[in-house]
PDB file of N, CA, C, O and CB in Angstrom:
ATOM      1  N   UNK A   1     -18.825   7.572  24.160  1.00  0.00           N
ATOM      2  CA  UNK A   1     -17.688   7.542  25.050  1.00  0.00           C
ATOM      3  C   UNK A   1     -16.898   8.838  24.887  1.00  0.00           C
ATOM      4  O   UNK A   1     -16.877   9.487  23.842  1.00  0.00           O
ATOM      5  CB  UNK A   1     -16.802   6.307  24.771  1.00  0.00           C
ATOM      6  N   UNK A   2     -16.300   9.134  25.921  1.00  0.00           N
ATOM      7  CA  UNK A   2     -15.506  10.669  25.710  1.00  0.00           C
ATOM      8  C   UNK A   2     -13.983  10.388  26.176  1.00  0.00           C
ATOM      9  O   UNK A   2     -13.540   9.725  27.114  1.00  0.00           O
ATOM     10  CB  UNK A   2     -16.260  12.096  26.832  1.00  0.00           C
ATOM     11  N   UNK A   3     -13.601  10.844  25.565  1.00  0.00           N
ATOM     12  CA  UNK A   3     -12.037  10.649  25.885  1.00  0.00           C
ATOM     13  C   UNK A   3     -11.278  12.210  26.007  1.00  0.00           C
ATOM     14  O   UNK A   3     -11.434  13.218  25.318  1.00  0.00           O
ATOM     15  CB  UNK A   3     -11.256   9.665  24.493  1.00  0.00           C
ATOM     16  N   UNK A   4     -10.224  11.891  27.416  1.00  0.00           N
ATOM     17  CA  UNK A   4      -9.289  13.199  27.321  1.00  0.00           C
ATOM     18  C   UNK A   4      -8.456  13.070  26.539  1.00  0.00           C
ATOM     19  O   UNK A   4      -8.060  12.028  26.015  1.00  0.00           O
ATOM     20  CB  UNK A   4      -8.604  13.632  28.395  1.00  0.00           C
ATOM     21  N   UNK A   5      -7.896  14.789  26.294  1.00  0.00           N
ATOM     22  CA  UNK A   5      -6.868  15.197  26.158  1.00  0.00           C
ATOM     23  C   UNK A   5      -5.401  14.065  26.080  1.00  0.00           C
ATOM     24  O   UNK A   5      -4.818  13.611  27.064  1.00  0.00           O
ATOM     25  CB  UNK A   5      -6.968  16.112  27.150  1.00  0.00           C
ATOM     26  N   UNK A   6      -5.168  13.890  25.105  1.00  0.00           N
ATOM     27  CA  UNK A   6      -3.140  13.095  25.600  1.00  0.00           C
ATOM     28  C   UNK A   6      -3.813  11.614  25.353  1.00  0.00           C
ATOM     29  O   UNK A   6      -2.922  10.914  24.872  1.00  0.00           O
ATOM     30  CB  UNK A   6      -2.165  13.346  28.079  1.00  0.00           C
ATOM     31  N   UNK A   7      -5.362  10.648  25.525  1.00  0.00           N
ATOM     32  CA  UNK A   7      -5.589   9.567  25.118  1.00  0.00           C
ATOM     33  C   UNK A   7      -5.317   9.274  23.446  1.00  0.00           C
ATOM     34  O   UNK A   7      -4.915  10.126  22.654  1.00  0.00           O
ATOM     35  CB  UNK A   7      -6.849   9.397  25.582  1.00  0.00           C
ATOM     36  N   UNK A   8      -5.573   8.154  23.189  1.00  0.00           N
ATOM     37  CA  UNK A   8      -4.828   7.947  22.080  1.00  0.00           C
ATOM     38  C   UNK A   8      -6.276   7.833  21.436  1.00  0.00           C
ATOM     39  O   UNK A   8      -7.123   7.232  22.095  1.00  0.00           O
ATOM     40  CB  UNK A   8      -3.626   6.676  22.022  1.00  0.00           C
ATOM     41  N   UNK A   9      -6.693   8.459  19.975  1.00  0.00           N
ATOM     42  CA  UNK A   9      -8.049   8.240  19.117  1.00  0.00           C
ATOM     43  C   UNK A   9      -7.973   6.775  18.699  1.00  0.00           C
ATOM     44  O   UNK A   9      -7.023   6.270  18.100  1.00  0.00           O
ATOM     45  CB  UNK A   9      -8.182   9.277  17.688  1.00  0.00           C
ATOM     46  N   UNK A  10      -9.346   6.010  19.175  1.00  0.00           N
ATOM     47  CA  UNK A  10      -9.600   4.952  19.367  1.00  0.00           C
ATOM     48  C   UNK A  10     -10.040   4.466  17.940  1.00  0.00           C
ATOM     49  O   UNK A  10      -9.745   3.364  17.479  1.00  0.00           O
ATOM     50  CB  UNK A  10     -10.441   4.874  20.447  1.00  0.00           C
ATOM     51  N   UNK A  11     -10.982   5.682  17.128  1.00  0.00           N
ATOM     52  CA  UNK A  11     -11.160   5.310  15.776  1.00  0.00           C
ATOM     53  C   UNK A  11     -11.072   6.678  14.976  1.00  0.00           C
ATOM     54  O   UNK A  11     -11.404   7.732  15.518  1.00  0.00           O
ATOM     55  CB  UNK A  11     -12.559   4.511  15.563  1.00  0.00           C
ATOM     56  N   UNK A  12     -10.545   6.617  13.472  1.00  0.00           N
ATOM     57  CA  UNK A  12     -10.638   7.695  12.953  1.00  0.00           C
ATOM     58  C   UNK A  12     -12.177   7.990  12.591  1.00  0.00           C
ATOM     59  O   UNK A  12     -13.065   7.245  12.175  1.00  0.00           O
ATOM     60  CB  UNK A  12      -9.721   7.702  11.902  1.00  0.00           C
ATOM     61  N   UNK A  13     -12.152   9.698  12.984  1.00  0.00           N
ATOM     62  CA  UNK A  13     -13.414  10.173  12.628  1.00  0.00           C
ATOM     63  C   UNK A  13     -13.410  11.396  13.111  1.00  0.00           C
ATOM     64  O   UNK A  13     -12.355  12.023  13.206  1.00  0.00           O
ATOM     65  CB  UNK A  13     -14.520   9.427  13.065  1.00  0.00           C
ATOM     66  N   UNK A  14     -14.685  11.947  13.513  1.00  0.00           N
ATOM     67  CA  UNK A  14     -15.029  13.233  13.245  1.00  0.00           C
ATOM     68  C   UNK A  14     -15.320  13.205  15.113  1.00  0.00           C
ATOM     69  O   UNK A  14     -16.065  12.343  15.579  1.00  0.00           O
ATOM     70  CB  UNK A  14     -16.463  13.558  11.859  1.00  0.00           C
ATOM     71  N   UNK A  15     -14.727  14.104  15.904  1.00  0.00           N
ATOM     72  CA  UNK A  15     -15.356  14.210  16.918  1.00  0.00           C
ATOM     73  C   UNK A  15     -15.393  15.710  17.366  1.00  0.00           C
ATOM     74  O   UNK A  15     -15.163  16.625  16.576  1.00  0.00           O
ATOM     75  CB  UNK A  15     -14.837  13.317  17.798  1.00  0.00           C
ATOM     76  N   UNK A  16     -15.771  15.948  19.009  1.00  0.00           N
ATOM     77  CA  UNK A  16     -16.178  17.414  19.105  1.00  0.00           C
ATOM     78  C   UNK A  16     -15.535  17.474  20.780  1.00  0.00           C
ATOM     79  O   UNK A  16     -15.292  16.496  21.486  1.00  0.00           O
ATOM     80  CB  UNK A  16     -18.184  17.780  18.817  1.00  0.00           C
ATOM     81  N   UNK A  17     -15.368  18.855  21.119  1.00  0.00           N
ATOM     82  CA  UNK A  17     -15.614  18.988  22.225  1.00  0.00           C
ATOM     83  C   UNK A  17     -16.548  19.118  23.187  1.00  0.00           C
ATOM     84  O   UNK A  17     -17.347  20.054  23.201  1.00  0.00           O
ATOM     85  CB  UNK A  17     -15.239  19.456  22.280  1.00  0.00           C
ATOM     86  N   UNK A  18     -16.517  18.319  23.937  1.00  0.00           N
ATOM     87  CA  UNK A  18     -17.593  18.112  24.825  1.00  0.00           C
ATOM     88  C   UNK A  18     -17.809  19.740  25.754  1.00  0.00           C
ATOM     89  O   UNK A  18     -18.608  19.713  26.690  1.00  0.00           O
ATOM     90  CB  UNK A  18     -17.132  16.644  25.874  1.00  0.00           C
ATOM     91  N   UNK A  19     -17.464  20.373  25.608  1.00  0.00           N
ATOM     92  CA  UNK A  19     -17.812  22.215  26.489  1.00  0.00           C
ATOM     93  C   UNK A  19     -18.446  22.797  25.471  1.00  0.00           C
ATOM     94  O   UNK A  19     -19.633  23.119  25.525  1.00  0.00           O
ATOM     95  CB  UNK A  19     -16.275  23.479  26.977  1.00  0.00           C
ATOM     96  N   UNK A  20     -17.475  23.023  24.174  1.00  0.00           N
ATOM     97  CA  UNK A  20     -18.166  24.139  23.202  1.00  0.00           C
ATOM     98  C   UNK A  20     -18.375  23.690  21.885  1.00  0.00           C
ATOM     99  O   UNK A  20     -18.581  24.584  21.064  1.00  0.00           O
ATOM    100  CB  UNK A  20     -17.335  25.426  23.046  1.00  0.00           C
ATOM    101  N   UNK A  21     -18.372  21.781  21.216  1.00  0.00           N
ATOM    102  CA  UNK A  21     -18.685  21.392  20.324  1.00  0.00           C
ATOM    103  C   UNK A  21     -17.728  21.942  19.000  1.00  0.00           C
ATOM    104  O   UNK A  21     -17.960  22.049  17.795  1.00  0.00           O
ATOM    105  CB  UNK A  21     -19.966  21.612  20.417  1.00  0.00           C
ATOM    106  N   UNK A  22     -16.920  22.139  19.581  1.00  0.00           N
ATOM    107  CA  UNK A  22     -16.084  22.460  18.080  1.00  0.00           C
ATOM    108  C   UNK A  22     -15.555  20.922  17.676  1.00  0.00           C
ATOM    109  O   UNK A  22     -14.801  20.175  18.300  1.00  0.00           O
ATOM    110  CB  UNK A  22     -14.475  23.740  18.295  1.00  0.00           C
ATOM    111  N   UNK A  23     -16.283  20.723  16.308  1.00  0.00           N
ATOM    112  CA  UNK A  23     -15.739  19.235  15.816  1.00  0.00           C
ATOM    113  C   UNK A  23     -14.027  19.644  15.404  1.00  0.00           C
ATOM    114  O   UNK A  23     -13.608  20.800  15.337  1.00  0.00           O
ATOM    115  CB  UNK A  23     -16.830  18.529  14.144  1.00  0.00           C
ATOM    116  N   UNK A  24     -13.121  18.280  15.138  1.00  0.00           N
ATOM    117  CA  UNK A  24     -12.206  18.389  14.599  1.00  0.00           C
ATOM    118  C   UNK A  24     -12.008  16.927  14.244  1.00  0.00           C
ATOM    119  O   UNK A  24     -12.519  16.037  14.924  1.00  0.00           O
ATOM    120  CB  UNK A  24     -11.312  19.115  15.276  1.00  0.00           C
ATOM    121  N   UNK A  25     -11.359  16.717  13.312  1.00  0.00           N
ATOM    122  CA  UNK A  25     -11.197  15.239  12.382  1.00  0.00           C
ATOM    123  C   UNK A  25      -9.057  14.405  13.287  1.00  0.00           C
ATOM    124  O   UNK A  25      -7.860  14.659  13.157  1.00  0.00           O
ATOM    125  CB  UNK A  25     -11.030  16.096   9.602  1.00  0.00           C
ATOM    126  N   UNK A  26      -9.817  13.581  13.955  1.00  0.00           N
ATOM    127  CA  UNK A  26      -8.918  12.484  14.255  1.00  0.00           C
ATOM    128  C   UNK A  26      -8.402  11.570  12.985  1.00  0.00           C
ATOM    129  O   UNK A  26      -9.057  11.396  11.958  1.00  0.00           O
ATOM    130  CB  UNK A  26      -9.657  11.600  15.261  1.00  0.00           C
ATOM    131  N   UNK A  27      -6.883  10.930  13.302  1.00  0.00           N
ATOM    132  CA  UNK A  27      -6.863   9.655  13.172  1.00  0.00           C
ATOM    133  C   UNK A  27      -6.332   8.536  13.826  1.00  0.00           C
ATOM    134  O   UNK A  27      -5.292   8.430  14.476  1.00  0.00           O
ATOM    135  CB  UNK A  27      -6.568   9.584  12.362  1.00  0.00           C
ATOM    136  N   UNK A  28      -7.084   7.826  13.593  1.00  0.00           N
ATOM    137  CA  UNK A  28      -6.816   6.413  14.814  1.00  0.00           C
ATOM    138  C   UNK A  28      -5.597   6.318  15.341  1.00  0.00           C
ATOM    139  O   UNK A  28      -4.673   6.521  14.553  1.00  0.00           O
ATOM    140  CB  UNK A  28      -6.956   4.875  14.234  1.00  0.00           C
ATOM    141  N   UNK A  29      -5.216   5.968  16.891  1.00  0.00           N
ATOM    142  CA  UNK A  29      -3.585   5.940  17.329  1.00  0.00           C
ATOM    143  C   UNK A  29      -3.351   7.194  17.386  1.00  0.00           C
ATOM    144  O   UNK A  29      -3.048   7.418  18.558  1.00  0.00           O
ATOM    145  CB  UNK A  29      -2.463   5.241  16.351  1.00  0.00           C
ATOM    146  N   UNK A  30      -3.311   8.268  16.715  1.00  0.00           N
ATOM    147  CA  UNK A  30      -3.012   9.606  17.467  1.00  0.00           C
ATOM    148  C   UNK A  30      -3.261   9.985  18.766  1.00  0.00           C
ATOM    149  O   UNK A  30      -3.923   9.265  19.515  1.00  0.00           O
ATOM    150  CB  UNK A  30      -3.553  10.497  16.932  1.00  0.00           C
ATOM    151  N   UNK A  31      -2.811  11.013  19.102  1.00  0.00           N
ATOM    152  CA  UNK A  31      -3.287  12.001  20.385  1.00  0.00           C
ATOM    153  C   UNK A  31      -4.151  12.890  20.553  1.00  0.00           C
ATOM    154  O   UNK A  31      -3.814  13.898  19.932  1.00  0.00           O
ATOM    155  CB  UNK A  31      -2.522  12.682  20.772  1.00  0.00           C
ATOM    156  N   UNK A  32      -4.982  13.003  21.019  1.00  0.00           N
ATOM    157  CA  UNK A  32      -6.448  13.488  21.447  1.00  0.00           C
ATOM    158  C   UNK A  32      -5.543  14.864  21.981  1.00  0.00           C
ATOM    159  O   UNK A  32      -4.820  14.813  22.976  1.00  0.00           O
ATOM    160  CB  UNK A  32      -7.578  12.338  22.832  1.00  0.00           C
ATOM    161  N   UNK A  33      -5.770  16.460  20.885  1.00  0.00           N
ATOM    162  CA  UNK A  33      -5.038  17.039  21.880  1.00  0.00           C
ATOM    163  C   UNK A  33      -5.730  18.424  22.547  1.00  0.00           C
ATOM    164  O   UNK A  33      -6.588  18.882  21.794  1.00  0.00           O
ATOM    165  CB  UNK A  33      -3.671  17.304  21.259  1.00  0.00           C
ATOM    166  N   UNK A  34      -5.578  19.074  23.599  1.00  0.00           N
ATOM    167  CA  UNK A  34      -6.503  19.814  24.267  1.00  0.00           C
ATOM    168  C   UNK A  34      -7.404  20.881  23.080  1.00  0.00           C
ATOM    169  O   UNK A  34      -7.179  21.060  21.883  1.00  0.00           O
ATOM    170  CB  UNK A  34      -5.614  20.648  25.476  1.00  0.00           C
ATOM    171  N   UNK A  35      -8.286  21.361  23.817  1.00  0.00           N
ATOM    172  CA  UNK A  35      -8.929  21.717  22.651  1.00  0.00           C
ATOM    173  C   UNK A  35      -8.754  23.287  22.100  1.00  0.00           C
ATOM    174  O   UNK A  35      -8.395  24.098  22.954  1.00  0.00           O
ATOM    175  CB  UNK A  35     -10.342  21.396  22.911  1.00  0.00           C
ATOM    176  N   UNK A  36      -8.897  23.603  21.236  1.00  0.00           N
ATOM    177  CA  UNK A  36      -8.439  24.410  20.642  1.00  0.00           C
ATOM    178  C   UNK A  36      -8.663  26.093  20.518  1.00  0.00           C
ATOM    179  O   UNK A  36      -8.272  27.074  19.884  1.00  0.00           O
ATOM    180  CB  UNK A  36      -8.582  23.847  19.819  1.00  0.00           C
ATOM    181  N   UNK A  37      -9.664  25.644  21.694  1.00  0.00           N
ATOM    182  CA  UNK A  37     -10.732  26.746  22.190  1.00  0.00           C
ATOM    183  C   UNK A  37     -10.302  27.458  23.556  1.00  0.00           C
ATOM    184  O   UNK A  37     -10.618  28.538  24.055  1.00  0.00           O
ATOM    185  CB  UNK A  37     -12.241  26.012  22.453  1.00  0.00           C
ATOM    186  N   UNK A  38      -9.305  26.240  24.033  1.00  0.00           N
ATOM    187  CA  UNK A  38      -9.225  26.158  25.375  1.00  0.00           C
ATOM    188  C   UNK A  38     -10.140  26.347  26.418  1.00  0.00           C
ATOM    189  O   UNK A  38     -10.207  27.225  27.278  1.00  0.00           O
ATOM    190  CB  UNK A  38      -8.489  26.774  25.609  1.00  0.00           C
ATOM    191  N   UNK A  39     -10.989  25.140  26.133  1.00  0.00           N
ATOM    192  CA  UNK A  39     -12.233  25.289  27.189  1.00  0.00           C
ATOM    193  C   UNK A  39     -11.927  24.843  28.554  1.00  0.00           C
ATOM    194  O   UNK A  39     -12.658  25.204  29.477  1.00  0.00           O
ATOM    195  CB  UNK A  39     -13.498  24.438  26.754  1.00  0.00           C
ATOM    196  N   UNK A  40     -10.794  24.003  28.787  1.00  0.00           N
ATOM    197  CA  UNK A  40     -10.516  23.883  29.615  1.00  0.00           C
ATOM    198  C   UNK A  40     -10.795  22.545  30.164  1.00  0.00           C
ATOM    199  O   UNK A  40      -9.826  21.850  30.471  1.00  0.00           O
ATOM    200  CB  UNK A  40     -10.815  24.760  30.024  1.00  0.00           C
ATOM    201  N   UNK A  41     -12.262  21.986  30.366  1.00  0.00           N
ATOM    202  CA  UNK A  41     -12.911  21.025  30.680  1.00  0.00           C
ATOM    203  C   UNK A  41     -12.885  20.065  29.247  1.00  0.00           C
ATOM    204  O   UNK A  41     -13.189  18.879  29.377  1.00  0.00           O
ATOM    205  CB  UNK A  41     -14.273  21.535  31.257  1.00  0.00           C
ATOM    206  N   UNK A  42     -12.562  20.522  28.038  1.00  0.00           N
ATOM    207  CA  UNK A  42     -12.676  19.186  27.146  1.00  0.00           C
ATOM    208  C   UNK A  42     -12.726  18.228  27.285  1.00  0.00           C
ATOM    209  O   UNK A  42     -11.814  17.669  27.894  1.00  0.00           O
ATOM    210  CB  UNK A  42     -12.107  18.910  26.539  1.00  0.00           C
ATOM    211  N   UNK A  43     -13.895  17.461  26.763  1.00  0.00           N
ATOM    212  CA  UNK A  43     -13.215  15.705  26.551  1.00  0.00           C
ATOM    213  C   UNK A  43     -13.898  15.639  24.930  1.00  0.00           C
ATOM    214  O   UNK A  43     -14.910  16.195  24.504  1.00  0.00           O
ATOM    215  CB  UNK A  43     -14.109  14.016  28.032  1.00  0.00           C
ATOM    216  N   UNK A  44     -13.062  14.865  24.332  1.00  0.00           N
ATOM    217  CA  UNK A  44     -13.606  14.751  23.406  1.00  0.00           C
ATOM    218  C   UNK A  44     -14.700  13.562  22.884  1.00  0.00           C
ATOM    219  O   UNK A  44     -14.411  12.501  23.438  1.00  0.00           O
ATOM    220  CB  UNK A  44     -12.717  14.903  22.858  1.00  0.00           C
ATOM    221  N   UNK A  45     -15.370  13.483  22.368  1.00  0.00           N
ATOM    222  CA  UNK A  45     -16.536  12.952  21.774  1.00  0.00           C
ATOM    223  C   UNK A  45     -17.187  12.101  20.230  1.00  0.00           C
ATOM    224  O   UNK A  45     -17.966  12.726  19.510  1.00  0.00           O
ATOM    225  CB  UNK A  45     -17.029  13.933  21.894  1.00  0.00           C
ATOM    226  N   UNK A  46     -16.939  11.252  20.015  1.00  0.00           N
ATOM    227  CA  UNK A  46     -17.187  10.732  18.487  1.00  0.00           C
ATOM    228  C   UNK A  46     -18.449  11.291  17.942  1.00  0.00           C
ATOM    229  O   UNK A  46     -19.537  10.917  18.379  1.00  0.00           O
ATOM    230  CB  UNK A  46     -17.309   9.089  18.377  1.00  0.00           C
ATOM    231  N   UNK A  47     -18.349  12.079  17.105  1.00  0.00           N
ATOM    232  CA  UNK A  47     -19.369  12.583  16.672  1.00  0.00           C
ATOM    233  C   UNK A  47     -19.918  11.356  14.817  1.00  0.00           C
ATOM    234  O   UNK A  47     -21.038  10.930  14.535  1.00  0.00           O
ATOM    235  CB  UNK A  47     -18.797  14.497  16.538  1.00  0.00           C
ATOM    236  N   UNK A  48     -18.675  11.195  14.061  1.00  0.00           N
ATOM    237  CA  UNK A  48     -19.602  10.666  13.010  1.00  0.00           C
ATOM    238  C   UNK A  48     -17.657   9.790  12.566  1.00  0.00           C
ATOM    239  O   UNK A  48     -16.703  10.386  12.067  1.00  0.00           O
ATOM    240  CB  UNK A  48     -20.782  12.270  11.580  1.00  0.00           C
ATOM    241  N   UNK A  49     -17.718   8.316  12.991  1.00  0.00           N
ATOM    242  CA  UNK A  49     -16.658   7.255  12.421  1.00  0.00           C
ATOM    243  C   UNK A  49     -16.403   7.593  11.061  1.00  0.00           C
ATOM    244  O   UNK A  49     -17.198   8.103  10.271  1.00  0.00           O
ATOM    245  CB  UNK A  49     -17.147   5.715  12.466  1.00  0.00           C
ATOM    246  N   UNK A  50     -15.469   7.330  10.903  1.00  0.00           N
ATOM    247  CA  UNK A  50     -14.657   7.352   9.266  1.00  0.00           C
ATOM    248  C   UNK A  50     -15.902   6.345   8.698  1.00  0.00           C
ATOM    249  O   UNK A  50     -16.873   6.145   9.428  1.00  0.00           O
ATOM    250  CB  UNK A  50     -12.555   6.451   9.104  1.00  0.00           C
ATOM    251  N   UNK A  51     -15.809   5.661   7.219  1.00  0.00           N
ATOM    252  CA  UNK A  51     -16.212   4.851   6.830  1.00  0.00           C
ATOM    253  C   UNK A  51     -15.211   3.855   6.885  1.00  0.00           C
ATOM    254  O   UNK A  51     -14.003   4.032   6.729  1.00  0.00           O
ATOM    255  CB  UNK A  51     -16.731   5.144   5.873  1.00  0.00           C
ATOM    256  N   UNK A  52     -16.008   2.422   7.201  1.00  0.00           N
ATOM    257  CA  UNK A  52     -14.870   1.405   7.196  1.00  0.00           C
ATOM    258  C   UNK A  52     -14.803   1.223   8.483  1.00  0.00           C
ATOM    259  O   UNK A  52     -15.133   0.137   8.960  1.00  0.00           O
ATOM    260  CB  UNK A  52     -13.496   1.781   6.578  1.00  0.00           C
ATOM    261  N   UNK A  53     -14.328   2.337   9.330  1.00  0.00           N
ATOM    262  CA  UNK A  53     -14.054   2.614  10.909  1.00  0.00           C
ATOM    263  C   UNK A  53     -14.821   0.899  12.060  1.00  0.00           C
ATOM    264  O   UNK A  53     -15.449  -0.031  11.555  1.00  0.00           O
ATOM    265  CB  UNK A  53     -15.247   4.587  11.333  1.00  0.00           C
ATOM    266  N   UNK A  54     -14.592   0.987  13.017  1.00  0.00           N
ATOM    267  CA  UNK A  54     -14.815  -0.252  13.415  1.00  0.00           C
ATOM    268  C   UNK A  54     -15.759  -0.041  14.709  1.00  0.00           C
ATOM    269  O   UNK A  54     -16.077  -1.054  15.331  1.00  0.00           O
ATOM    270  CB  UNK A  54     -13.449  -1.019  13.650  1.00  0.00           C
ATOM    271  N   UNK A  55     -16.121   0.937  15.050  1.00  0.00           N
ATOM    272  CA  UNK A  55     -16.879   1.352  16.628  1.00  0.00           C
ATOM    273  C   UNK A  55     -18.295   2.009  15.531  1.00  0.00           C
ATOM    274  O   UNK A  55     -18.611   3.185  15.353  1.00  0.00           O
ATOM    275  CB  UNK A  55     -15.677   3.018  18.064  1.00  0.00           C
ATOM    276  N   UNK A  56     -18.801   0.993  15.059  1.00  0.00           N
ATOM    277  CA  UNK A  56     -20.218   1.241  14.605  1.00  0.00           C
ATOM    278  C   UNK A  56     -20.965   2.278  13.837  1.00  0.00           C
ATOM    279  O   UNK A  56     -20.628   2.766  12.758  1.00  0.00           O
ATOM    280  CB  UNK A  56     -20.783   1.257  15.510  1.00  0.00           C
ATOM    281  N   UNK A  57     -22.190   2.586  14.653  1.00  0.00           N
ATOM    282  CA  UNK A  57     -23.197   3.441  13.706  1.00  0.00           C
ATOM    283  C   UNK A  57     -22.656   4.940  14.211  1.00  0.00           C
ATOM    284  O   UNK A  57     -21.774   5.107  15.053  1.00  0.00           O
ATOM    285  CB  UNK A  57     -25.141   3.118  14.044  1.00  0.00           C
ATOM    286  N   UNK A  58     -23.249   5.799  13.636  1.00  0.00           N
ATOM    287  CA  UNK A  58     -23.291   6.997  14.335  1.00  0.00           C
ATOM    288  C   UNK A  58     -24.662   7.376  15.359  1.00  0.00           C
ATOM    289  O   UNK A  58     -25.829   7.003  15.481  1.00  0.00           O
ATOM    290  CB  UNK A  58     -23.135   8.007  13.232  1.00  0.00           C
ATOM    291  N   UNK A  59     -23.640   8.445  16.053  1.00  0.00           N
ATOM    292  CA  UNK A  59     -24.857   8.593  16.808  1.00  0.00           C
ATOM    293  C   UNK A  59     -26.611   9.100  16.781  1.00  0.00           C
ATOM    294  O   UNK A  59     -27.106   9.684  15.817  1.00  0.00           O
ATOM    295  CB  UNK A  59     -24.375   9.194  17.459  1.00  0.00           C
ATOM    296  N   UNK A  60     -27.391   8.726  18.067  1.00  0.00           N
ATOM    297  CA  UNK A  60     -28.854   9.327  17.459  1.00  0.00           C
ATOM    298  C   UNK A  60     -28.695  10.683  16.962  1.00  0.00           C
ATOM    299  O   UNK A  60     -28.097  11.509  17.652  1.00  0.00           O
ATOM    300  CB  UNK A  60     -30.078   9.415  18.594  1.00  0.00           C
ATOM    301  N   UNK A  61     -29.267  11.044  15.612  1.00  0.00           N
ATOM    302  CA  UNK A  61     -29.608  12.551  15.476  1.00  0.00           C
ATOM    303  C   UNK A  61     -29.101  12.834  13.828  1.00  0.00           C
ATOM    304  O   UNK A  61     -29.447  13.616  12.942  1.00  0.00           O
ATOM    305  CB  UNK A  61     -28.652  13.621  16.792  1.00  0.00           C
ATOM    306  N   UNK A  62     -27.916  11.553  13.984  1.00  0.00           N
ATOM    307  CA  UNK A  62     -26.809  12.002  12.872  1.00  0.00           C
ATOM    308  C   UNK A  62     -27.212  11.310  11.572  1.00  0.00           C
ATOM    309  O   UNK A  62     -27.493  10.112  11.536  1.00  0.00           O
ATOM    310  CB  UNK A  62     -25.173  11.533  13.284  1.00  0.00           C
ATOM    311  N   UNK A  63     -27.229  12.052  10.585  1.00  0.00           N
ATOM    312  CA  UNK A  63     -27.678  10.919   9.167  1.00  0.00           C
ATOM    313  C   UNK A  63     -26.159  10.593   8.758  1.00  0.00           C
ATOM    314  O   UNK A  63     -25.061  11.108   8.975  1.00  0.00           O
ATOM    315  CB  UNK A  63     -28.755  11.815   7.495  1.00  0.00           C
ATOM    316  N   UNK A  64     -26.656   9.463   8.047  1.00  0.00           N
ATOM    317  CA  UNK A  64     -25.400   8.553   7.652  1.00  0.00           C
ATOM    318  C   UNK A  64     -25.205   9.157   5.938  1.00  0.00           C
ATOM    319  O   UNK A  64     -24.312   8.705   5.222  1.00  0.00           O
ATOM    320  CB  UNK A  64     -25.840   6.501   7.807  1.00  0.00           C
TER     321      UNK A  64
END
């Protein structure tokens, strides 16, 4: 799932920008904020949940 800019981080963890993949570390209830690259098109992306975190596995590709 990808979320903009100003949405609130759904779970703490590790996500990226969806244009140029720069990860940056959320935490839950915060603000998703534009990206830092200014790509312009960002959305951001869950790349790897906290532990504990509640929105599952990580994604295909990623070791746990």
């Amino acid at each position: 799932m990808r979320h903009k800019p100003g949405n609130k981080v759904p779970v703490t963890g590790i996500y990226w920008c969806s244009v140029c993949k720069r990860p940056a570390s959320f935490t839950a209830d915060q603000d998703f904020p534009p990206c830092p690259n200014r790509c312009g098109r960002c959305l951001w992306e869950l790349v790897r949940a906290a532990e504990g975190a509640a929105e599952g596995s990580n994604p295909p590709g990623l070791q746990s």
